[in-house]
C-alpha positions as CSV (number, residue, x, y, z in Angstrom):
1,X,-40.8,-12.7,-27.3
2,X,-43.9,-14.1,-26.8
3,X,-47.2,-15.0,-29.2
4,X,-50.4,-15.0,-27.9
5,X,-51.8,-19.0,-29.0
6,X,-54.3,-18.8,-31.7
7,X,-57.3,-22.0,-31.6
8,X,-56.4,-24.4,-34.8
9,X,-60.1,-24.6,-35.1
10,X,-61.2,-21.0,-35.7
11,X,-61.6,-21.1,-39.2
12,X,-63.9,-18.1,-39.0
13,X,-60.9,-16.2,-38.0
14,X,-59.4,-13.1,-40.5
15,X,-56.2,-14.2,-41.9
16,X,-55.2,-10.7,-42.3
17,X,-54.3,-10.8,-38.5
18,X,-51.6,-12.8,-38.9
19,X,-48.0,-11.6,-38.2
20,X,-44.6,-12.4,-39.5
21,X,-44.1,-14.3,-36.4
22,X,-47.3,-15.5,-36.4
23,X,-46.4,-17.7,-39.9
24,X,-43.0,-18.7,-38.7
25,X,-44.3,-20.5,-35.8
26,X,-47.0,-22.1,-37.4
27,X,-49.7,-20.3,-34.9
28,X,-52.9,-20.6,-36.6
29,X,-55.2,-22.7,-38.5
30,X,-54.3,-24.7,-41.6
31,X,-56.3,-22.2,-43.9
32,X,-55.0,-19.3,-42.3
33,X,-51.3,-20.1,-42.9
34,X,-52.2,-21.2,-46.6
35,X,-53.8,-18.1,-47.1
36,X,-50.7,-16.3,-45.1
37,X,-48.0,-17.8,-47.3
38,X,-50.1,-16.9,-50.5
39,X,-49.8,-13.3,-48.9
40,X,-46.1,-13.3,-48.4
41,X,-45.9,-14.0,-52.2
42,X,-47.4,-11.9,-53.8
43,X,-46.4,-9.0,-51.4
44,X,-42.5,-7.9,-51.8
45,X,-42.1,-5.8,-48.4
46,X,-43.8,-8.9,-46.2
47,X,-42.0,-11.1,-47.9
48,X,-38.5,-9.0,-46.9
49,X,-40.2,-8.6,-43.3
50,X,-40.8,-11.6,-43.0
51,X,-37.1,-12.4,-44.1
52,X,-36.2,-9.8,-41.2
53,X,-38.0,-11.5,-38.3
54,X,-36.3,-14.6,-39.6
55,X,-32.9,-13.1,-39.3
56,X,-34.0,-11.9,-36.0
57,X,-34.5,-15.4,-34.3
58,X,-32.0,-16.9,-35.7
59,X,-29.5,-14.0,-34.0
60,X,-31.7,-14.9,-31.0
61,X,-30.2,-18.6,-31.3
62,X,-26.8,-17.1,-30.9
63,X,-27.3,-15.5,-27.6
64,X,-25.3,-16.9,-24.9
65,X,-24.9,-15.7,-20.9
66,X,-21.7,-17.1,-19.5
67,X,-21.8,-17.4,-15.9
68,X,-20.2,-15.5,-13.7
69,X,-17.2,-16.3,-10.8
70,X,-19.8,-15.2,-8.4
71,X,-22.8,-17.7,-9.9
72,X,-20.1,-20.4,-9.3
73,X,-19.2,-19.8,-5.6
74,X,-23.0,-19.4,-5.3
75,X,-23.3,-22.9,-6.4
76,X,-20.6,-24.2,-4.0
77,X,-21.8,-22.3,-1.4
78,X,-25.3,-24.5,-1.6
79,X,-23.5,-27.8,-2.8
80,X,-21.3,-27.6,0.7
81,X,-24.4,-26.8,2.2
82,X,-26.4,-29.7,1.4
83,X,-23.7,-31.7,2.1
84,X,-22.9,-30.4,5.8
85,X,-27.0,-30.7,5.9
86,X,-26.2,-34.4,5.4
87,X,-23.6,-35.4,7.3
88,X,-25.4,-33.5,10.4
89,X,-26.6,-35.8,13.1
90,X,-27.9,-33.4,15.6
91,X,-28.7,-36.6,18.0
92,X,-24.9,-37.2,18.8
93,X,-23.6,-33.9,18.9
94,X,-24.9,-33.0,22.9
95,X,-22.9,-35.6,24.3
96,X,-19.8,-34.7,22.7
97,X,-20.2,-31.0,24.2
98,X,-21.5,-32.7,27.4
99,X,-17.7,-34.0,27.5
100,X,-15.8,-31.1,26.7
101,X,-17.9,-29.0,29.2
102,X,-16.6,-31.5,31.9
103,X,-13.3,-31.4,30.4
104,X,-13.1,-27.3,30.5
105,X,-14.4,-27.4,34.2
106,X,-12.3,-29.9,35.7
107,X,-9.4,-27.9,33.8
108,X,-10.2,-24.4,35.0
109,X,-10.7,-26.0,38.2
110,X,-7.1,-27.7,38.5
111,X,-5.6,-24.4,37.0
112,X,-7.2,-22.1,40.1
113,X,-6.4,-24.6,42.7
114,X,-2.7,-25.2,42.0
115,X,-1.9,-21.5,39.8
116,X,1.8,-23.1,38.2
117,X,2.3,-19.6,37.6
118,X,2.1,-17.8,41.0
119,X,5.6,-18.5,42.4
120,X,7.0,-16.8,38.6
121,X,4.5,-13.9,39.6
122,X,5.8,-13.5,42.7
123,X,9.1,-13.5,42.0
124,X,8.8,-10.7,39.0
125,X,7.0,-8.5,41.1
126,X,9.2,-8.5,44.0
127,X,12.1,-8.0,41.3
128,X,10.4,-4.8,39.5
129,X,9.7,-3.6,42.9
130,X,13.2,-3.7,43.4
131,X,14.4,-1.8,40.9
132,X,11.5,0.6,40.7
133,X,13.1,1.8,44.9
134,X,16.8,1.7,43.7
135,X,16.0,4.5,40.9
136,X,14.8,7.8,40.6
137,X,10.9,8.4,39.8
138,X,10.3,9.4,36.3
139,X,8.8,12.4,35.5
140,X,5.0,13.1,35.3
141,X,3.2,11.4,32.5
142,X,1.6,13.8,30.0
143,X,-2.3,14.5,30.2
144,X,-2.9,12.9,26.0
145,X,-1.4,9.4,26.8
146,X,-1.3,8.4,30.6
147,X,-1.4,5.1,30.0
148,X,0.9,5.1,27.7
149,X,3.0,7.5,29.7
150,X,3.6,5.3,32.8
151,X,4.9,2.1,30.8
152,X,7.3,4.4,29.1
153,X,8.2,5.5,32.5
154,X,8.7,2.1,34.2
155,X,11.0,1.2,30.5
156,X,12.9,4.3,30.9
157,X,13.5,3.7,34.1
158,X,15.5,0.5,33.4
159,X,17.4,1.4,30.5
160,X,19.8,4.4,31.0
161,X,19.9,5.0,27.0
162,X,16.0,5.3,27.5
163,X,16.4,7.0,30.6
164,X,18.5,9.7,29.2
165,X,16.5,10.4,25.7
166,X,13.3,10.6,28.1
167,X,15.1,13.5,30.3
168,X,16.4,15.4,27.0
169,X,12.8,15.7,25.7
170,X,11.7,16.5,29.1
171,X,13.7,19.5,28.9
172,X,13.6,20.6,25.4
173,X,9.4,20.3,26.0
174,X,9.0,18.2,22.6
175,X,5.4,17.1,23.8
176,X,4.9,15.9,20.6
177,X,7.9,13.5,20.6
178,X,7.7,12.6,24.0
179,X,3.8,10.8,23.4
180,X,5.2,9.4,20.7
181,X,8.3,8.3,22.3
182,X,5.9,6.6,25.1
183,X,4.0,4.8,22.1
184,X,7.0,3.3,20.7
185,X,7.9,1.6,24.0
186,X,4.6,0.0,24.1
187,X,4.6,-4.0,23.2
188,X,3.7,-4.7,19.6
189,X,0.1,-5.4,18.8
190,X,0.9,-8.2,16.4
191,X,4.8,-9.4,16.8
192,X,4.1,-11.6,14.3
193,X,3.6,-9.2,11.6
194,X,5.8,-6.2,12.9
195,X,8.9,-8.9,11.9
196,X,6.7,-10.5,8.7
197,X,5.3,-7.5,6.9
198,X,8.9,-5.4,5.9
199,X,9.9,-9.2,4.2
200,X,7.0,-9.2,2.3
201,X,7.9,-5.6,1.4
202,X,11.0,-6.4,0.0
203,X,9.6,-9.1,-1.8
204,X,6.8,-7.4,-3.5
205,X,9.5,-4.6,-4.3
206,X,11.5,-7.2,-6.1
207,X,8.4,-8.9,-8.1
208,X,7.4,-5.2,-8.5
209,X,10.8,-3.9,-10.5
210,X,10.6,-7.4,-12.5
211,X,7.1,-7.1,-13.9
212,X,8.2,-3.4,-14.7
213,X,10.4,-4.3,-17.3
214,X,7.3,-5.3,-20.1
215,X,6.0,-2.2,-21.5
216,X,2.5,-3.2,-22.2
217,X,2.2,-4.5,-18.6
218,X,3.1,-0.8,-17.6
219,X,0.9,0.4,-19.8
220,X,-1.8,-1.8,-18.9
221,X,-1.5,-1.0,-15.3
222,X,-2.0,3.1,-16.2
223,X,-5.3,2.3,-17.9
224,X,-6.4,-0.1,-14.9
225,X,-5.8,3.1,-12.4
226,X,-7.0,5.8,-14.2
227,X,-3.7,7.2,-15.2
228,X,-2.6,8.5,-18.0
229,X,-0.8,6.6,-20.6
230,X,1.5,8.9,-22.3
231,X,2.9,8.9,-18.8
232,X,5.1,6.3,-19.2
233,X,6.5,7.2,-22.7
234,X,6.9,10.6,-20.0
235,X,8.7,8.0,-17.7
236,X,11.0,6.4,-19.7
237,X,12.6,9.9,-21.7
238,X,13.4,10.9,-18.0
239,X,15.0,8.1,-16.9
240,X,17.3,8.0,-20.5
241,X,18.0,11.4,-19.6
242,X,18.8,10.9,-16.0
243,X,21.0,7.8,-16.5
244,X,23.3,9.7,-18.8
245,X,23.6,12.5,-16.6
246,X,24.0,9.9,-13.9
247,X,26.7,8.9,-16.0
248,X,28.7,12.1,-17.3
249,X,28.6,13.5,-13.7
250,X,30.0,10.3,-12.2
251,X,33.0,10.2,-14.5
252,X,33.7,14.0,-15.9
253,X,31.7,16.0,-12.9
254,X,30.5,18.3,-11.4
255,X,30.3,15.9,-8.7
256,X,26.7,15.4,-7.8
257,X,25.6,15.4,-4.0
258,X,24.3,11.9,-2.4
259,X,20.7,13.1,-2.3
260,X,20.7,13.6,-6.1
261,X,22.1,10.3,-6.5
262,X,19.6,8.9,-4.3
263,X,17.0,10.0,-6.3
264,X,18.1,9.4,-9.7
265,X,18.7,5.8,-9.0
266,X,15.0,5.3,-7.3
267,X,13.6,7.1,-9.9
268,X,15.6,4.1,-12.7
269,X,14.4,1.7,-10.6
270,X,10.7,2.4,-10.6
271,X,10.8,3.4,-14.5
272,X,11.8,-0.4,-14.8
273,X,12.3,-1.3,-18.8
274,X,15.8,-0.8,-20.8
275,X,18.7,-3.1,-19.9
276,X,20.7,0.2,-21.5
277,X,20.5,2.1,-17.9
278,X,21.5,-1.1,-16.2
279,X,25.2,0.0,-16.5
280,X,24.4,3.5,-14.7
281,X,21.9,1.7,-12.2
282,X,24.7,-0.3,-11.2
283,X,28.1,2.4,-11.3
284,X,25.6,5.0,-9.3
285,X,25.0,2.6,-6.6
286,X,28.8,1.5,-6.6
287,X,29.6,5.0,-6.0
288,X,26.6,5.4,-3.2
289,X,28.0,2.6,-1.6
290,X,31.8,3.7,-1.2
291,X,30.4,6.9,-0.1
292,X,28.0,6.1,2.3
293,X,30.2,5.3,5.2
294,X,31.7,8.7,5.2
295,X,28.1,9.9,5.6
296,X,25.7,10.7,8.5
297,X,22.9,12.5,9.5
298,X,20.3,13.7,6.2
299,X,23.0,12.7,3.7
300,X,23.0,9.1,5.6
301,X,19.2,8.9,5.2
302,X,19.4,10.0,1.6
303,X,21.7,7.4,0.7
304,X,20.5,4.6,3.2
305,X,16.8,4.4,1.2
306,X,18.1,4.7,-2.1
307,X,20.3,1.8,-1.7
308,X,17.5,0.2,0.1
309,X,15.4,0.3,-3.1
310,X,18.0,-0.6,-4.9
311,X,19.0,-3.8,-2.9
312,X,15.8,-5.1,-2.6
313,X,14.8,-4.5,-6.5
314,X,18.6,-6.2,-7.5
315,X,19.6,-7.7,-4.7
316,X,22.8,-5.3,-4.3
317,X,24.5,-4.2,-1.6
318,X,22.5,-5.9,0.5
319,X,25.0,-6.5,3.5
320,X,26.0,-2.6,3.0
321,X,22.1,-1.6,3.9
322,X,22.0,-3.4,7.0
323,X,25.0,-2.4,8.3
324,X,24.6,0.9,7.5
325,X,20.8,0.6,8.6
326,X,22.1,-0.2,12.1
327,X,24.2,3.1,11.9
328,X,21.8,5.5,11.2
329,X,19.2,3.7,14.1
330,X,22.6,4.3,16.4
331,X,22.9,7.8,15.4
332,X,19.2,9.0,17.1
333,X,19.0,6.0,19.6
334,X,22.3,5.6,20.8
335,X,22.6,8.2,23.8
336,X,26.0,9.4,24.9
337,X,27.7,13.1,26.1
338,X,26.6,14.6,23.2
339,X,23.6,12.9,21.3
340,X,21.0,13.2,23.8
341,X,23.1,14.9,26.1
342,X,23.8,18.0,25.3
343,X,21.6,18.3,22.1
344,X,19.1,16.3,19.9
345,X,20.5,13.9,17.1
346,X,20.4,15.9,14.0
347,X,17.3,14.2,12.1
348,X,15.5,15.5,15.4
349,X,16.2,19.0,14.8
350,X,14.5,21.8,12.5
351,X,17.4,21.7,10.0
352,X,16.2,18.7,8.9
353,X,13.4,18.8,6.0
354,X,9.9,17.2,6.2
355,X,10.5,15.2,3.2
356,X,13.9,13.6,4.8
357,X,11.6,12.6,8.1
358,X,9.0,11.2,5.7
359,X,11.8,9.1,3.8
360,X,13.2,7.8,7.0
361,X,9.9,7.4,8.5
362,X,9.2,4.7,5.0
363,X,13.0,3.5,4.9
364,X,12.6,2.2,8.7
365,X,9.6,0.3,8.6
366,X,12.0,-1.7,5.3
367,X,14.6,-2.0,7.3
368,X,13.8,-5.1,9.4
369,X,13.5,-6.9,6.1
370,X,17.4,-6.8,6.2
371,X,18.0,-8.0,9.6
372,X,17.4,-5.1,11.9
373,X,15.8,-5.1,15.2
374,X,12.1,-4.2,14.4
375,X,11.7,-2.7,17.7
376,X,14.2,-0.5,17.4
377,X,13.1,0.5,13.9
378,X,9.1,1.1,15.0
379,X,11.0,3.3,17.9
380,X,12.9,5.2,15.4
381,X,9.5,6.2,13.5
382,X,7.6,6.7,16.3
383,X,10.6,9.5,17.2
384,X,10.0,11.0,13.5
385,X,7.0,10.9,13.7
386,X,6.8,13.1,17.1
387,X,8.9,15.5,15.1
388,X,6.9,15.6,12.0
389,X,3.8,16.4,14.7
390,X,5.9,19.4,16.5
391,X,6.4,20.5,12.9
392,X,2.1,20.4,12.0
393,X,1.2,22.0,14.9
394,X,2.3,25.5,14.4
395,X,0.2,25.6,11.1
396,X,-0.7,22.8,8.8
397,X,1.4,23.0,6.0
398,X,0.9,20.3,3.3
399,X,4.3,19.1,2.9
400,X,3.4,18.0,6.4
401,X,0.5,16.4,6.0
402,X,1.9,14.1,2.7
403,X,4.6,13.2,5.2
404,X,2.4,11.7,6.9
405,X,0.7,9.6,4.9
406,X,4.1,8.5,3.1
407,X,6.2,7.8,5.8
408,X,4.2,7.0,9.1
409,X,0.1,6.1,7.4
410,X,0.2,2.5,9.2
411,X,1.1,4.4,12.1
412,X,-2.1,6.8,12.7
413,X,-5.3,6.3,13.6
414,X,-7.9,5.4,10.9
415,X,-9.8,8.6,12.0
416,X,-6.3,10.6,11.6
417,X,-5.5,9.7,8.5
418,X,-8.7,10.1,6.6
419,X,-9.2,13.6,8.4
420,X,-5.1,14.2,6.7
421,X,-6.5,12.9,3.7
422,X,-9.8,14.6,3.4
423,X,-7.4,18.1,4.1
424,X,-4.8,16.6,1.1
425,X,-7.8,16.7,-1.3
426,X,-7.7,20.3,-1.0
427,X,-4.3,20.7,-3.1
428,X,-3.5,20.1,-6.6
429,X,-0.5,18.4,-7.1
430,X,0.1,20.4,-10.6
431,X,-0.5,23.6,-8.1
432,X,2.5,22.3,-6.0
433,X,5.2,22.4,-8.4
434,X,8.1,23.5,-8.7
435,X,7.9,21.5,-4.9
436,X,8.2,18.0,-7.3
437,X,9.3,16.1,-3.8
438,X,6.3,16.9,-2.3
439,X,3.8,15.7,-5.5
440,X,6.0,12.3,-5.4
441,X,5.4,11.7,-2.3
442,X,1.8,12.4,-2.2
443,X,1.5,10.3,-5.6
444,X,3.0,7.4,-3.6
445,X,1.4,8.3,-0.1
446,X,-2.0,7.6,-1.5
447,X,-3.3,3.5,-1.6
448,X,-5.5,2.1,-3.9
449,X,-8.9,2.0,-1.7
450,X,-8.3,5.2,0.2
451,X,-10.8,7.6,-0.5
452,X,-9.7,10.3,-3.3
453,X,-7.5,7.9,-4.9
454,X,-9.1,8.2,-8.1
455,X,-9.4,11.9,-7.9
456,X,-5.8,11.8,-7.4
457,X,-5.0,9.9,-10.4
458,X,-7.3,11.9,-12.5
459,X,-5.3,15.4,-10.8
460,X,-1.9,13.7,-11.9
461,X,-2.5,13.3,-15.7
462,X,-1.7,16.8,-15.6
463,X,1.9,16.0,-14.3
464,X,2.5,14.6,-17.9
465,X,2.6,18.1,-19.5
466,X,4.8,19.8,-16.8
467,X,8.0,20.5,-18.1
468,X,11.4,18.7,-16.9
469,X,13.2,20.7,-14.3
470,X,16.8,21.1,-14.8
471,X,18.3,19.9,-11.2
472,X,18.6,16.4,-11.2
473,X,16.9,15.8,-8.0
474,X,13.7,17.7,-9.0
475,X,13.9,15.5,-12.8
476,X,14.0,12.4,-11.0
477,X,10.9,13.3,-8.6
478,X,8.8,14.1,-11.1
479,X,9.8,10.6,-12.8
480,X,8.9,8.7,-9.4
481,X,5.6,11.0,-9.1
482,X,4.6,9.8,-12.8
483,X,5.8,6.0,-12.6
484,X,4.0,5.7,-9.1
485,X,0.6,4.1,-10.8
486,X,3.3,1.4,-11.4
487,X,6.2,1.9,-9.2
488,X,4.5,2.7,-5.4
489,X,3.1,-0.6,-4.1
490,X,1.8,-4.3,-6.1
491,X,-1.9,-3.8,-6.0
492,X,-4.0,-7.0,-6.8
493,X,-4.9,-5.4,-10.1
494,X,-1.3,-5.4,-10.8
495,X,-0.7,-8.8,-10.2
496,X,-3.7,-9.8,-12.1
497,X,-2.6,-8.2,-15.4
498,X,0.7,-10.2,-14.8
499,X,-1.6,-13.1,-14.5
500,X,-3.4,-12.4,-17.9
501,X,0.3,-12.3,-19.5
């Protein structure tokens, strides 16, 4: 607020004219205050106005402005400044670059003269050469990946297994799976982080389940997404009800099946919180475990990621994963008289269900984490996700297109996968049940960033007043489509609400 000065020495001046304000800051000639203060006496309502605007400065006194994180890296940002500003010394800079110029050309020079490398050239070349006259020609590249094509050619060339998987989708015309097939053989962008990234998987799936465990974090990390709170109360009557069914059905029967198994234990898992389903937790996985050797095919994949989730969230059965892992790569990679011979290995085929090639297409890019060859695992999804593309191109169904971004998203283009996004936005998840394995999956397929990931948290609060389903697969999808604000990935936020614990 601001007060326009009044001259001391205008006595001629009214001393009507003076304010409230005017009289608390003393702006104005000795007369006119006296005569001000005489005012504020006799007059009750000045007197309380001016009692007001008293109040009102004083509240002014208390004002503070804390600064911001962004006012302090600001302030950095010009302290290093002036300091690099300092230390500068333009002067002797051009003779140290002088020297490393020299230095660069007298390398390159040495380097194009003598070429270390040639002979080792040589040598490789003359070797592929070899090779490439001893065995048949591959077949023609396709017209969408040439490039692409022709390395996949030259690899199949000099691996039979390769060689043979190559001729079988030759002649079962899987276009599809053959591009992919050819992108899978390609050398890894970053080899680095194709090994790296499933470990730190597996490690934010562990600090994931142990943060779960404190209600108020869950229920702080609803309200930071946009979810629904009453969710988790949703959440966690599930999961009591699917760990005693776990439970009864384990011990008294009917038996269940290995996918609904699966599922129940993912879904206790990502509910997190009572040490009372521990006990089924750890008896369902017991029995998953004795009975997944006897398995193969979509009852292998079933139980493979659920014990996958379970391992890396408890650290059991760990060995069991990756030796089982390396099965289920065998059973579609390994080529013999039958698989790949006379037919296609069975995840390959229409019998199995989008939602199984999604599942593998997630549980194989986890599955270096344990050990595994990450080639052969990117090879694996790159197969599944040929087949999930042979399956989209008849008509675009959108079981499909959540497949896609739950089990193969780091694998598309960025153009791709919004365009699948942008067409995902078009369906309701509460308009997709009773299909509950779809809406978890699209729940979980969605990051935190991606565009319509609000929208799709807002759609979801509707989930919450859908009522249970009675098979205990469907139950325990629709508890891993409401826990996934929680359960799906460790966003930043997430891990800054355990900060503020």
């Amino acid at each position: 607020m601001t007060c326009p000065e009044r001259d001391p020495g205008a006595a001629g001046e009214d001393p009507v004219d003076l304010q409230p304000v005017d009289l608390l800051l003393e702006q104005g000639a000795a007369g006119q205050l006296a005569a001000a203060r005489q005012r504020v006496a006799a007059d009750p309502l000045l007197a309380i106005e001016v009692a007001e605007t008293v109040d009102l400065l004083e509240r002014f006194r208390q004002v503070r402005t804390e600064p911001s994180p962004r006012f302090a890296a600001r302030l950095y940002d010009v302290v290093r400044r002036a300091e690099l500003w300092r230390l500068r010394r333009p002067a002797r800079i051009w003779p140290r670059l002088l020297l490393v110029a020299v230095a660069a050309g007298l390398t390159l020079s040495a380097l194009l003269r003598w070429d270390p490398y040639a002979r080792a050239r040589a040598r490789a070349g003359s070797a592929r050469d070899t090779v490439a006259a001893a065995l048949p020609a591959a077949a023609s590249p396709l017209p969408q990946a040439p490039v692409a094509e022709a390395a996949a050619g030259e690899s199949a060339a000099q691996d039979p297994v390769l060689a043979r998987i190559r001729q079988r989708l030759d002649t079962e015309r899987a276009e599809f799976v053959l591009a992919e097939f050819a992108a899978g053989l390609q050398p890894p962008a970053d080899p680095l982080a194709r090994w790296l990234d499933p470990r730190n998987a597996l490690a934010e799936l562990r600090l994931g389940h142990e943060l779960r465990q404190d209600s108020t974090f869950r229920e702080r990390v609803l309200r930071s997404a946009g979810g629904h709170v009453a969710a988790d109360v949703r959440v966690q009557q599930i999961a009591d009800s699917l760990a005693r069914e776990l439970d009864r059905r384990l011990g008294a029967g009917p038996a269940p099946t290995t996918a609904e198994v699966g599922l129940a234990l993912r879904a206790l898992v990502a509910a997190g919180g009572d040490d009372a389903r521990l006990g089924p937790l750890r008896r369902g996985s017991d029995w998953l475990a004795a009975r997944l050797p006897a398995c193969s095919g979509i009852e292998l994949t079933h139980g493979v990621a659920a014990l996958l989730e379970v391992a890396a969230a408890t650290g059991w059965h760990g060995g069991l994963v990756a030796r089982e892992g390396a099965r289920w790569l065998d059973e579609v990679l390994a080529a013999d008289d039958e698989t790949w011979g006379r037919r296609l290995p069975e995840l390959l085929t229409v019998r199995t269900p989008v939602a199984v090639l999604a599942d593998g297409g997630r549980t194989a890019a986890l599955l270096p984490g344990f050990g595994l060859d990450a080639g052969r695992c990117t090879l694996l999804r790159r197969l599944l996700l040929g087949e999930l593309r042979e399956r989209a191109a008849p008509a675009l169904d959108p079981a499909v297109l959540v497949g896609f971004v739950y089990g193969f998203a780091d694998l598309l283009a960025e153009g791709e996968r919004s365009h699948i996004e942008a067409e995902l936005r078009r369906w309701k998840p509460a308009r997709l049940v009773p299909d509950f394995t779809t809406v978890q999956q699209l729940a979980w397929g969605i990051e935190p960033g991606r565009l319509g990931y609000t929208r799709l948290q807002a759609d979801l609060r509707r989930m919450v007043a859908v009522p249970d389903p009675e098979p205990l697969d469907q139950r325990a999808s629709l508890c891993l489509c409401l826990s996934a604000s929680y359960a799906a990935r460790l966003p930043v936020a997430l891990l800054d609400v355990g900060a503020a614990e």
